[in-house]
C-alpha positions in Angstrom: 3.7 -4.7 -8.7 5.8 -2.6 -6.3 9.6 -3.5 -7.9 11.4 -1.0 -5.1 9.2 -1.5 -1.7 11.3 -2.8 0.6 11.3 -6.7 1.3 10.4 -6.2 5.2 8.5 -3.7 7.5 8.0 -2.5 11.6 5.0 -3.4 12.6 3.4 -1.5 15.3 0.2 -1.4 17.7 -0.1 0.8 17.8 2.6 3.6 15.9 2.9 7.1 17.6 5.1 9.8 15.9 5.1 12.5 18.3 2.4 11.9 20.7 0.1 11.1 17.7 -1.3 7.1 16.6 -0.7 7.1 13.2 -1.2 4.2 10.5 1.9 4.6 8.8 5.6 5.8 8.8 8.2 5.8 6.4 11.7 6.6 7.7 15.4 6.6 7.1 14.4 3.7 4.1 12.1 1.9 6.8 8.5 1.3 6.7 6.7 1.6 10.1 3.2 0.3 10.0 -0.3 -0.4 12.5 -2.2 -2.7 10.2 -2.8 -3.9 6.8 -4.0 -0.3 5.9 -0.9 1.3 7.2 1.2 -1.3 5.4 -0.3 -0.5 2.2 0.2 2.7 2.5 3.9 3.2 3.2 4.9 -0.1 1.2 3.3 2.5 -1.9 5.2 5.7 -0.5 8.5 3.6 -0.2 8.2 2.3 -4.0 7.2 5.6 -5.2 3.6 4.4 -6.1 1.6 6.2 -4.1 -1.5 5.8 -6.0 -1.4 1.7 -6.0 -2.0 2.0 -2.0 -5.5 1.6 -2.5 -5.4 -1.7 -4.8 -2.2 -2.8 -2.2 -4.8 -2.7 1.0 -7.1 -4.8 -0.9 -4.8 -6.7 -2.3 -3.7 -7.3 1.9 -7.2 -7.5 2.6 -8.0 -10.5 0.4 -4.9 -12.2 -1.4 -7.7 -14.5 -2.5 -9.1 -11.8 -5.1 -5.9 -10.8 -6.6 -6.2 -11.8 -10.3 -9.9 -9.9 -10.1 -8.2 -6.8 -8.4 -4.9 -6.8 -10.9 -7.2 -6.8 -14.2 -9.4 -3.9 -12.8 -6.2 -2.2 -12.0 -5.1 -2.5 -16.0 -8.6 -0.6 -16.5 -7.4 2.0 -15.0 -5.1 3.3 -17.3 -7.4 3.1 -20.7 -10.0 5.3 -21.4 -14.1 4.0 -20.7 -15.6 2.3 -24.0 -16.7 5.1 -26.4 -14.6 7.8 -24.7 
């Protein structure tokens, strides 16, 4: 699903850029994250899939559910029935 994320991460808790608690980070090739939300998120900004982070958190969120979440993924690319 995510061919160039990188094979490990930072996790933080919390991660503070500047002051600031943040849920993600992605720097100098590293991903920096504060949860399985923040994890999602810059694993999908690292592989340059950016709009998988949302089917990656829930994919964290329950492994369990994976084939369910993977075939409603492949919906999104076709068009509704009669469309």
């Amino acid at each position: 699903m995510l061919p160039n994320a990188p094979a490990t991460y930072y996790a933080h808790d919390p991660l503070i850029v500047d002051g600031v608690s943040v849920p993600w980070r992605h720097t100098l090739g590293a991903v920096h994250a504060a949860g399985p939300g923040g994890l999602a998120c810059g694993l999908a900004w690292a592989s340059g899939l950016w709009p998988a982070r949302h089917l990656l958190a829930a994919l964290l969120g329950d492994p369990s559910s994976a084939a369910r979440l993977l075939a409603e993924a492949d919906l999104d690319s076709d068009p509704p029935p009669g469309q």
